[in-house]
N, C-alpha and C positions, 0 to 999 in steps of 0.2 A: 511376564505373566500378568494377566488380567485379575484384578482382587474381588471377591466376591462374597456375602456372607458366611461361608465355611471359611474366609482366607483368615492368615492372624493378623494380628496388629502387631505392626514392627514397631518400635522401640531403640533408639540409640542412646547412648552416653557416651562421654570418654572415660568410662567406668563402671564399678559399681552402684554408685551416687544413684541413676537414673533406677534404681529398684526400689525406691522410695515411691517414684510415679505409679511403676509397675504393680504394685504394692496398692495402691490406692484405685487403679484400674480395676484389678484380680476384685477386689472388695465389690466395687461397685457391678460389676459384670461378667462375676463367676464362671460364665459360658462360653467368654470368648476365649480363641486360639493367642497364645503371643507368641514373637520371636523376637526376642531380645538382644543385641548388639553390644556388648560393655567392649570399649575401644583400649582396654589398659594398659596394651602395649605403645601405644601413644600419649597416655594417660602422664602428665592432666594437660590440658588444653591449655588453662589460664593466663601462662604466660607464653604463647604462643602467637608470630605474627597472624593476622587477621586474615590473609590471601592463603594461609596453610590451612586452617581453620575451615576455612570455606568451601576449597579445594576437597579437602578430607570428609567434608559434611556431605558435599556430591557422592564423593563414593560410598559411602555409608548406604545413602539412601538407596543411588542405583543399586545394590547389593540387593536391600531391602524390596524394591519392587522386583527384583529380577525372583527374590524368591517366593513372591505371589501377596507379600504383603497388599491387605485392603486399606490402609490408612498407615500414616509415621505416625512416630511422636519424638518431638525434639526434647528429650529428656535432660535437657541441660541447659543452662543459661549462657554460658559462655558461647557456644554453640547456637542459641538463639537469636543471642543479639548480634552476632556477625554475619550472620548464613542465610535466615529463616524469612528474610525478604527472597533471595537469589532461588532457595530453594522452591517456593511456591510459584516462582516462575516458570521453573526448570520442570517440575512432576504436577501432573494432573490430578494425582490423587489427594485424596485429604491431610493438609499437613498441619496437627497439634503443636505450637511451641509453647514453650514457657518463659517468664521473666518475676524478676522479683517482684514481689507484691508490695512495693510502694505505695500502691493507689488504697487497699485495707488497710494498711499501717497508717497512714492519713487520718483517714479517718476513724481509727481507733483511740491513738494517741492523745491525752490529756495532757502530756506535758507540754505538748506542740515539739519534740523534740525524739526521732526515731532515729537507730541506728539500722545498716543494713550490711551483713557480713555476706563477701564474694569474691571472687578471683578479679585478680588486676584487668585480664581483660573485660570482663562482664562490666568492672564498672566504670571501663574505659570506653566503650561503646556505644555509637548516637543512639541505640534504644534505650538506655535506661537512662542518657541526659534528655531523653523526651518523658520518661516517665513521669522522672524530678520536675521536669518543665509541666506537663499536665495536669497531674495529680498532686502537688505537694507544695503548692502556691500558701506562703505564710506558716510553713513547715521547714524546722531546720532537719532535713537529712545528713545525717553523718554516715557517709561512706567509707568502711573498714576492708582492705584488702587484706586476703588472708594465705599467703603462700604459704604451701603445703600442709593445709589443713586436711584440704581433698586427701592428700596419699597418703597421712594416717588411718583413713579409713579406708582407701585402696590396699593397707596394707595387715587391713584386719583389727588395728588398735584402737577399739574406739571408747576408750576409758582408760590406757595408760598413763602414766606419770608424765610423758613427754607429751600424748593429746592432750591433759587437762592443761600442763604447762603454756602450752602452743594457744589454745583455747583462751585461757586468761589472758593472755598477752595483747589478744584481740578483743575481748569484750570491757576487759575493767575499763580501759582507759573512754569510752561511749558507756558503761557508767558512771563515769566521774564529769562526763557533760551533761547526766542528767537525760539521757533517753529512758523511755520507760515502754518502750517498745522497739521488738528487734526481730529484721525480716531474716529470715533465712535464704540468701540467695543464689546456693549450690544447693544442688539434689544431696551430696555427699553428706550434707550438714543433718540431714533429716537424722541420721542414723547417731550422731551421737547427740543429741536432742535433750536426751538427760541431763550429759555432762554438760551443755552450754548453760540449763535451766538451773542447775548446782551453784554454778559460778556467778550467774545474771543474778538467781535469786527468786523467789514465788510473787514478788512483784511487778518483776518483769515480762508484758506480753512477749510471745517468741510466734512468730506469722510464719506460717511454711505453706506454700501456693499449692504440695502435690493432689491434695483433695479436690481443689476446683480444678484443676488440669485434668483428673479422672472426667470429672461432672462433663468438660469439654467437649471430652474425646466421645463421650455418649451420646452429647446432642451431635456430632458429628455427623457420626456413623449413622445414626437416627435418619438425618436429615437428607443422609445418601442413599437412604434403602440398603445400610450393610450393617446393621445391628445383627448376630446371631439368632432366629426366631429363638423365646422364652421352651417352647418344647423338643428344641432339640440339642442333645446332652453332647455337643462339640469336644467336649475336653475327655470324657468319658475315659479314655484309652493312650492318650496320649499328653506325657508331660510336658512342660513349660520348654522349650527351646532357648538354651541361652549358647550364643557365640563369645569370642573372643580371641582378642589379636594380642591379647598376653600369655604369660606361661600358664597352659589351662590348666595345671594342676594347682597351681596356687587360688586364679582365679576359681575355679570349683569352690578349693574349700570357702574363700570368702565368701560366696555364693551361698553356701549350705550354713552358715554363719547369721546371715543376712535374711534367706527366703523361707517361709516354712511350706511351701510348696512341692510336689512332685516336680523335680529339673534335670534334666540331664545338660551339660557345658560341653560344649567341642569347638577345635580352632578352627577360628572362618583361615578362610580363603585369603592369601594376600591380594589387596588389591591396588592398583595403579592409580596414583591422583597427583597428576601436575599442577601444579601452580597455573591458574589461568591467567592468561594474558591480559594486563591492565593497558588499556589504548589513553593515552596520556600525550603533550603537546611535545615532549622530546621525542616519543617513539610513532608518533600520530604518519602516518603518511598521502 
């Protein structure tokens, strides 16, 4: 299906993380449709080979345009920095991704010393050693991998004794380098936001990219002729659309946890994603 100013803006994550974006979209552009994707029965990506990742990001999207979606939004970094070249190949329509905000932490930082918390693979990935390479020249980046931070909040805890535990484990030790600035490089992390600023401390900047990725998605849309017109009341009747390929009743509740919006949650569709073929000089022929 062809997307058009009535279509929604699809949205993926491998979670609930990516309703941070969603969240910062809804604000900015009240009118528009979305259809949201939380993947959490694959959930979390992070430490997932790269060719799965990628694989999985295709079907998401194809999902995503087959249901009329006018624009993605790669709601996820992990998911960005592996895919979100292959994908703007693969689909015509307008594709949002995100990545951490390195390039504002730069330039914020007085210490000359930022940290940046995200999953192993995000910061294992040529996009964000191009970030560091571009924007961060004369900037010590300290890159903090953070396994299973994301599924505390996939799992609804986002101020238990074992998040704050987990949390500190990750942050004290990039305070005790002396960062005085810390990117938030998971959508996930947006949501316990609190707890990190508790533990960091009111001295510490904390950078979360989902507000300029909204601003993104606008000039887009803008740019394509598919902004919703200002006078006509698109949402009017019909709630937020969220899918998932986890157990929907759980993801529901974290959902109504998380959103304060009108939503209804139901189980996508399972969909088939092989591993695409790497042409390589063993298998070249």
């Amino acid at each position: 299906m062809q997307g058009n100013q009535a279509s929604p803006i699809g949205v993926f994550d491998s979670g609930v993380g990516g309703l941070a974006v969603l969240r910062e979209i809804r604000r900015l552009m009240p009118r528009e449709a979305v259809l949201y994707i939380a993947d959490s029965g694959f959930a979390p990506y992070g430490d997932r080979p790269a060719e799965w990742i990628e694989a999985r990001s295709i079907a998401l999207v194809s999902h995503l345009v087959a249901c009329g979606a006018k624009a993605v939004v790669i709601a996820c970094n992990t998911a960005t920095g592996v895919s979100a070249t292959t994908l703007r190949e693969r689909f015509a329509l307008p594709i949002i991704a995100m990545e951490p905000a390195v390039k504002l932490a730069a330039a914020s930082t007085k210490s000359g010393v930022i940290g940046v918390l995200a999953t192993t693979r995000t910061l294992a990935s040529p996009n964000y050693e191009s970030l560091r390479a571009r924007f961060a020249v004369g900037i010590e980046v300290l890159s903090q991998p953070c396994p299973g931070l994301a599924n505390r909040v996939e799992a609804g805890d986002l101020g238990g004794p074992e998040t704050r535990a987990l949390i500190a484990s990750y942050v004290v030790p990039l305070l005790e380098k002396g960062i005085d600035t810390l990117v938030l490089g998971c959508t996930h992390y947006s949501f316990i936001t609190a707890e990190i600023q508790a533990i960091a401390g009111p001295g510490i900047q904390l950078i979360d990219p989902a507000a300029a990725v909204a601003r993104q998605v606008q000039r887009r849309l803008g740019d394509a002729g598919l902004l919703t017109p200002d006078a006509t009341d698109a949402r009017a009747a019909a709630p937020d659309l969220f899918l998932t390929s986890g157990e929907t009743g759980h993801v529901r509740t974290v959902i109504e946890k998380l959103w304060s919006h009108s939503s209804r949650t139901e189980a996508m569709p399972i969909l088939e994603f092989p591993p695409p073929v790497r042409v390589t000089s063993s298998n070249a022929k």
